[in-house]
N, C-alpha and C positions, 0 to 999 in steps of 0.2 A: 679291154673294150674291143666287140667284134667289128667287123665292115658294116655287119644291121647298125648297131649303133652308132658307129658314127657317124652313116649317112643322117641319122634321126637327126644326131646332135649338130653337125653340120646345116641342116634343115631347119630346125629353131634356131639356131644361131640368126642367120641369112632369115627367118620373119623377124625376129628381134629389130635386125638393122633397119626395118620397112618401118616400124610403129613410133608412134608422134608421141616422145613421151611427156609433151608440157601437159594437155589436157590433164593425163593422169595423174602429174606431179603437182599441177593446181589441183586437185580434187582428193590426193592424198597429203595436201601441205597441212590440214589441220590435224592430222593425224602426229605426222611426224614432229610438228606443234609439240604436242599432246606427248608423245615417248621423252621429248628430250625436256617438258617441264618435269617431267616424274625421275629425272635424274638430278632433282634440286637444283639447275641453277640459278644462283640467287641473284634475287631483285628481277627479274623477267616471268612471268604469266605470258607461253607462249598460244598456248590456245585461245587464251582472252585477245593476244595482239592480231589475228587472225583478220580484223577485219581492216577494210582497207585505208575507212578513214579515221583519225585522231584528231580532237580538240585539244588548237592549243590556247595557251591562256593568254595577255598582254602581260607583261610582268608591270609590280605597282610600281607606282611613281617615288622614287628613290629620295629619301631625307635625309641630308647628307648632315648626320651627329658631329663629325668629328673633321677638323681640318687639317690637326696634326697627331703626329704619333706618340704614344705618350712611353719615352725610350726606359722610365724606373721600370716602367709591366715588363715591357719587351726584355728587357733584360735580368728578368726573374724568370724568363723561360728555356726551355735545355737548349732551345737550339738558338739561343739568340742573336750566335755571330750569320747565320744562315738567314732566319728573320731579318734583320736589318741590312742584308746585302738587297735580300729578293725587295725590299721597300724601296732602297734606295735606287736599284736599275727600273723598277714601273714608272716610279715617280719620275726619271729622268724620260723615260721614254713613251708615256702616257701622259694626253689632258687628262687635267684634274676634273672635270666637269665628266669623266668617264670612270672616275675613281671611288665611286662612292661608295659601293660596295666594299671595297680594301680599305675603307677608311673607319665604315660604321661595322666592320668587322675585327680590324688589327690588334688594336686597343686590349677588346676583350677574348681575343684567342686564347684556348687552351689545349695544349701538346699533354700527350699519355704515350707512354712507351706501352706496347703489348705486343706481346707473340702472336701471330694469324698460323702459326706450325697446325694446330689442329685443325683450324677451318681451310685449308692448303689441302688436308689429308684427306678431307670427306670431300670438298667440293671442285677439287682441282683448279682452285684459282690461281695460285703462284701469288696472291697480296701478302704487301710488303710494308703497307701505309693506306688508311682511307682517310676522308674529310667527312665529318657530320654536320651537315650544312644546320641540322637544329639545334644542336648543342654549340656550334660554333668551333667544333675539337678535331683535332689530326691524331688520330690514333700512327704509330709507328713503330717498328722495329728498330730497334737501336742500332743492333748491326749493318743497317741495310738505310740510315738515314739520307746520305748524303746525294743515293739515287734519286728519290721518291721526295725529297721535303720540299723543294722548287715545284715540282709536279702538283702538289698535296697544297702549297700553298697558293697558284692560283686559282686552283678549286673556290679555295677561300676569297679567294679578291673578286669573285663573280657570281656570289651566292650569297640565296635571303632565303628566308622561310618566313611566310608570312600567308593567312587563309588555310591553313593544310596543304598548300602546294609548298616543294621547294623547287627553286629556282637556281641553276646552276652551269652558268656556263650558256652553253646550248643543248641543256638537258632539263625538263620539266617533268617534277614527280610530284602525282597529285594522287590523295586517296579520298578525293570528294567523287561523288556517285556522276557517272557524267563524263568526268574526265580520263585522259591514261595517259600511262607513261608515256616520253617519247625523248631522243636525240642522244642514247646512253651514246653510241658510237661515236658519234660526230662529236660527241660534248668531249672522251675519253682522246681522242686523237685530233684536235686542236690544241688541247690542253699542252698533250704532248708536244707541238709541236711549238707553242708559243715557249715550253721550257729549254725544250733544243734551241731555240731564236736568237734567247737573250741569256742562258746559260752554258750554252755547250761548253765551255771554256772549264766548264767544272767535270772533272774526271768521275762516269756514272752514269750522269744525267742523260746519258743518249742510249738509244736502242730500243727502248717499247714501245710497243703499239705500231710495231713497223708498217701493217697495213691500216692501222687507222690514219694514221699519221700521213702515208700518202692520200689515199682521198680526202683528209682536210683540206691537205696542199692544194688541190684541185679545187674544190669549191674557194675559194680564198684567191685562187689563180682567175674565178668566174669574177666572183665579189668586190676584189681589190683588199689587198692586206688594209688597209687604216680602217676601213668600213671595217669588213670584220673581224678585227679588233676589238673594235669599239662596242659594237654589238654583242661580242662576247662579253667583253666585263663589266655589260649592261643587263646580261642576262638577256638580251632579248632575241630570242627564237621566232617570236613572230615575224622580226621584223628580219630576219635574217632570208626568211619563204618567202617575205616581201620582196625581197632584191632578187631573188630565185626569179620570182613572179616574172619579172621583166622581161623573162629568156622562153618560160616553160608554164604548165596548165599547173595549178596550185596539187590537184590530185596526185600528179608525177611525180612533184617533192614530197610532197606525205607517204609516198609507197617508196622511195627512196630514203628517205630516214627511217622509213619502218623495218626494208632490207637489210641498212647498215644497220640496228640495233637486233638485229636476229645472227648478223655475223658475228659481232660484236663479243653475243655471249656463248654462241655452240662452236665457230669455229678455230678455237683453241682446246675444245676437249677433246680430249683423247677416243680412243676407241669409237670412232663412227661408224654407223653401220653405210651400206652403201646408200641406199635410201634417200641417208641426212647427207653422204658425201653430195650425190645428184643435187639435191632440194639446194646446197651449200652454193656448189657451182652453178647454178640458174642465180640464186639471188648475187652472185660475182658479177657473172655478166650481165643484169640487169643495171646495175651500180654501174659500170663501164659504158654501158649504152647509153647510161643517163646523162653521164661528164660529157660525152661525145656530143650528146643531141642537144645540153642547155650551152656550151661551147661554141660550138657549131653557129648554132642559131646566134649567140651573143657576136661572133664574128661578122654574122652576116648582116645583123642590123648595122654595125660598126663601117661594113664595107660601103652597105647602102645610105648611109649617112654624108659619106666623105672622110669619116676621122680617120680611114688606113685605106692603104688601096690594097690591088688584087696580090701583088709581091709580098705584102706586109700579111694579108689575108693570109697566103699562104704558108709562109714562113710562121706564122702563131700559130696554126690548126699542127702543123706539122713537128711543131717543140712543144705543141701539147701533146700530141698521139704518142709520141716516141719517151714520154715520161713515166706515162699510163705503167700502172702494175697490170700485166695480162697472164699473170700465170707464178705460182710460188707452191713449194715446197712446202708442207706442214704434215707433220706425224706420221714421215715413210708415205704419203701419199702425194701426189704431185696435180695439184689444181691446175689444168692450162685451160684459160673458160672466154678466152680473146683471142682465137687464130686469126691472121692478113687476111685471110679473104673473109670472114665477118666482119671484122671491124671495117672493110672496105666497101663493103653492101651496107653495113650501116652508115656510113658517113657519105657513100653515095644515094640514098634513099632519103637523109636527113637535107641534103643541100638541093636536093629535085626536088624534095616538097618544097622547100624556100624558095628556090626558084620560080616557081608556080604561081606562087603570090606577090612576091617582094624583088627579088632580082632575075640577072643572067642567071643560067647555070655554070656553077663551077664543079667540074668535076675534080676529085679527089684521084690520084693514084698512088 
């Protein structure tokens, strides 16, 4: 390369650094949509999720068949010393009046061992185990049970199919005209973390979903674990934007569950172009800005209440900021999408608006 060129290149460099590239990155996100549905990932229609809002459903009112477990079935199944543990730790550590699901489901479970080697090799998903919430069945790898059957099995304790939606978790998949998927993310990394909770103890069971798993944590950190809990293995998603509601505009959680379900399923594939790298890191720090601002705000009514003061105030904003995932490692590329001095322009922009309405200002350093 001569001195002409790389004054050129030094020149586009330096306009590069000047140009704003959200505008463009909103106006090519359907696009990029669109490249990474045509690489089959399954169960996601990204160009269809494009838009910003999703209906969601109320889940139906739960009739609860079954009050006990009926241990001849369970124990006609391969994994039945696995089955009867994971019954026995909900039951001890869940109301029954939240168990319904696990109850009109237990009974009639049915386990299939299957190889996913081939759908691993086309789709790059690494499954290991799924739960068919219509059939009622946990597909699994025999080799790979002891990770995945805790995991697979509260799937099942919080899942109905019933109208052509199913209801799973804090995940709702519907193929009635009208509706759309929504909450794979949120649904796949509580899940996770509810089996970390009350199984870790089982050698396996921990490690995936590392970053779903932390933003569960988070919202749950907003919510209060027994609440969303409970709402989990009620299936109810509605009602879980309802407790959101109290902090943030209902829109902000719908583009935040919509965020985390686009992470969800692209950023674990391999080979991204830079493009979906960019789109990947905007929708991170979106997700971060939102923990911060429905946080934030939850504190701030909390202070203006009376229930904490301004030490306590501070000391929760400050063991939440410093848990936060702001930056990781995946496939040789290194996402940092939360530097101090953003997060500290956010969380000083988020407590001046509060301020304005509701209280003093506190500022954050």
């Amino acid at each position: 390369m001569n001195k002409q060129e790389k004054l050129q290149l030094n020149y586009l460099l330096n306009q590069l650094d000047t140009i704003d590239y959200l505008p463009i990155v909103e106006l090519l996100n359907i696009i990029v949509s669109y490249h990474n549905s045509s690489k089959n990932i399954p169960n996601y229609k990204l160009y269809k999720d494009f838009k910003l809002f999703k209906q969601v459903n109320l889940p139906p009112k739960l009739v609860q068949k079954y009050t006990t477990i009926n241990k001849k079935k369970i124990f006609s199944l391969t994994f039945k010393k696995e089955i009867m543990e994971f019954s026995k730790t909900i039951i001890e550590h869940f109301d029954e009046k939240n168990l319904i699901n696990f109850y009109n489901n237990i009974n009639e479970l049915k386990i299939k061992n299957k190889s996913f080697h081939l759908k691993n090799i086309i789709f790059n998903t690494g499954t290991v185990a799924a739960y068919k919430t219509k059939q009622n069945l946990i597909e699994i790898e025999d080799n790979n049970y002891l990770c995945s059957i805790y995991h697979e099995l509260f799937h099942m304790a919080s899942s109905i199919f019933i109208n052509n939606i199913y209801y799973s978790g804090f995940r709702q998949t519907s193929f009635k005209i009208g509706n759309q998927n929504l909450g794979s993310g949120l649904n796949e990394g509580y899940t996770q973390l509810l089996t970390e909770r009350y199984f870790k103890y089982i050698k396996g069971v921990s490690g995936f979903y590392y970053y779903n798993v932390q933003i569960a944590d988070k919202i749950e950190k907003i919510v209060g674990q027994t609440k969303m809990e409970n709402l989990y293995m009620n299936a109810n998603l509605p009602g879980l934007i309802n407790e959101l509601k109290k902090y943030i505009e209902e829109n902000e959680i719908i583009k935040f569950i919509h965020d985390f379900d686009f992470l969800h399923d692209v950023i674990y594939h391999p080979n991204q172009l830079i493009l979906e790298k960019f789109t990947i890191k905007k929708k991170l720090t979106n997700i971060c800005e939102f923990l911060l601002k429905t946080y934030s705000i939850k504190l701030c009514q909390e202070l203006l209440s009376g229930s904490i003061n301004e030490g306590e105030f501070k000391t929760k904003l400050t063991n939440f900021v410093s848990s936060l995932v702001i930056n990781f490692k995946l496939n040789n590329y290194n996402y940092n999408f939360l530097t101090n001095d953003v997060m500290k322009n956010c969380l000083n922009k988020i407590l001046t608006s509060e301020a304005k309405t509701k209280m003093k200002y506190v500022k954050y350093n």
